[in-house]
C-alpha positions in Angstrom: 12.9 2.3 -17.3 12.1 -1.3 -16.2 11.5 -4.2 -17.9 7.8 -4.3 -19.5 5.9 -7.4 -21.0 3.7 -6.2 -23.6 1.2 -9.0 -22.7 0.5 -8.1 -19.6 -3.2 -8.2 -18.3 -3.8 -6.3 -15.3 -6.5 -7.0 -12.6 -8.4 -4.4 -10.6 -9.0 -5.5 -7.1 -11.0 -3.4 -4.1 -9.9 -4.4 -0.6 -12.1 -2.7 2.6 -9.7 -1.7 5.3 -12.4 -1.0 7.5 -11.5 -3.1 11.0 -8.1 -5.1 9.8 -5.3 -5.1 11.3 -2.6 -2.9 9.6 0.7 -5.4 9.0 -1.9 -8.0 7.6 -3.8 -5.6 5.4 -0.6 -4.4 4.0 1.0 -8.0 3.5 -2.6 -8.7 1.7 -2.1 -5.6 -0.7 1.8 -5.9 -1.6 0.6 -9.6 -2.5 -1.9 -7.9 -5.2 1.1 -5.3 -5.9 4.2 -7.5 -6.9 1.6 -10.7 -7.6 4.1 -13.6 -7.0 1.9 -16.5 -7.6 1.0 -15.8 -10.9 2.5 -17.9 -13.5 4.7 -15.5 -15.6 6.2 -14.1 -12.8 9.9 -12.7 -13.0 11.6 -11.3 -10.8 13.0 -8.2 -13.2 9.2 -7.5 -15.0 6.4 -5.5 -12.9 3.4 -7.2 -13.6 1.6 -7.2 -10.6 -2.2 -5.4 -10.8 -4.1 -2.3 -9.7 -5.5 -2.4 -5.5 -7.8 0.0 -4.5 -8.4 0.4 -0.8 -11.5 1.4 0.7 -11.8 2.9 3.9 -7.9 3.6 3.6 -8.0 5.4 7.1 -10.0 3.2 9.5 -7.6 0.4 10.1 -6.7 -0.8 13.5 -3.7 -1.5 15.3 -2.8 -4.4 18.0 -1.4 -3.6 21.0 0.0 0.1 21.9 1.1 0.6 18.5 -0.9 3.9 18.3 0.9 5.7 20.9 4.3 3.4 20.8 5.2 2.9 16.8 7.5 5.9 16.0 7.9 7.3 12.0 10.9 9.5 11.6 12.0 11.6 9.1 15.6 12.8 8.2 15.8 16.4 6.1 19.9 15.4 6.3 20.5 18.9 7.7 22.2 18.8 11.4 19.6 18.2 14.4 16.7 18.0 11.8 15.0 14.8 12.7 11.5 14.9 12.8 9.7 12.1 14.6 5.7 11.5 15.1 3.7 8.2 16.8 1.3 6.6 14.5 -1.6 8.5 16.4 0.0 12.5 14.9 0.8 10.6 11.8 -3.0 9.6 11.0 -4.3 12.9 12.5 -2.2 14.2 9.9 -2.0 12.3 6.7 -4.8 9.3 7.6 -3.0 7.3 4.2 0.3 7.6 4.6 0.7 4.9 8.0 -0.8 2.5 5.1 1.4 3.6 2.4 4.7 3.2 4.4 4.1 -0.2 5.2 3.1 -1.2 1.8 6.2 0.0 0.6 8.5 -1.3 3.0 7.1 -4.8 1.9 7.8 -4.2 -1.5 11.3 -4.9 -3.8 13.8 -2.1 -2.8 14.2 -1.8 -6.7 13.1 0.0 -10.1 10.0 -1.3 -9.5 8.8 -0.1 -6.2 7.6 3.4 -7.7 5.6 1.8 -10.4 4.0 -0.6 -8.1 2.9 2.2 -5.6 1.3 4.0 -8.6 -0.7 1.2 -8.8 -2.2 1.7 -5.4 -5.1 3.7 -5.2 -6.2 4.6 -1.6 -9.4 6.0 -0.8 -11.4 7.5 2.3 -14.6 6.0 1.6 -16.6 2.8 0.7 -17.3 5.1 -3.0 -14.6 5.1 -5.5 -13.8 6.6 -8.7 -13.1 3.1 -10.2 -16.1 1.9 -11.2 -15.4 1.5 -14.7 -12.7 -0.8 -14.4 -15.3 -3.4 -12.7 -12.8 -4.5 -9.5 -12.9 -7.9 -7.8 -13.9 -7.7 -4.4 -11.8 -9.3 -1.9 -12.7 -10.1 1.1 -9.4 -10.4 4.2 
């Protein structure tokens, strides 16, 4: 189990993907995720806070990345690759585009699964958060 500061005070933070640019909202989120700039940061303790996205599905991409960017998954069976554009993936699973580049930007460590549990993604503008009073941030 990882390292855990009994201390800690964690943040809520609501971020509107609505319109932003996918590498940028995900840099923006794994910020609020691992939280770097804080002032008891270490390297070995997760301490970063809670993100909730709204509007997980309804980012945009630049370029041709919709028909261009390829996701491919490996069963590690013989001849069992299975490989989608970004445009199957988000008729598919809308979230998990978002998801995968969050966690690519995150440590490659204990403490990438607990991160990612912090990340609540939802569909719309209404969450189920309410009581934890998030910040609004605005990209």
């Amino acid at each position: 189990m990882p390292k855990q500061l009994n201390n800690i005070e964690r943040k809520w933070y609501a971020l509107d993907a609505k319109d932003q640019v996918l590498g940028k909202l995900a840099t923006e989120i794994a910020k609020y995720l691992t939280w770097k700039n804080k002032v008891d940061f270490a390297k070995h303790v997760d301490n970063g806070d809670y993100v909730v996205v709204l509007n997980a599905s309804k980012f945009v991409t630049t370029w041709k990345k919709e028909e261009d960017k390829l996701y491919r998954t490996h069963s590690w069976y013989l001849g069992w690759v299975k490989e989608a554009n970004l445009k199957e993936l988000r008729a598919k699973k809308p979230f998990r585009a978002l998801e995968l580049a969050i966690s690519g930007m995150l440590p490659k460590n204990k403490l990438r699964k607990n991160m990612l549990a912090r990340l609540k993604l939802v569909e719309w503008e209404n969450h189920d958060f309410q009581a934890q009073k998030p910040i609004e941030v605005k990209l």
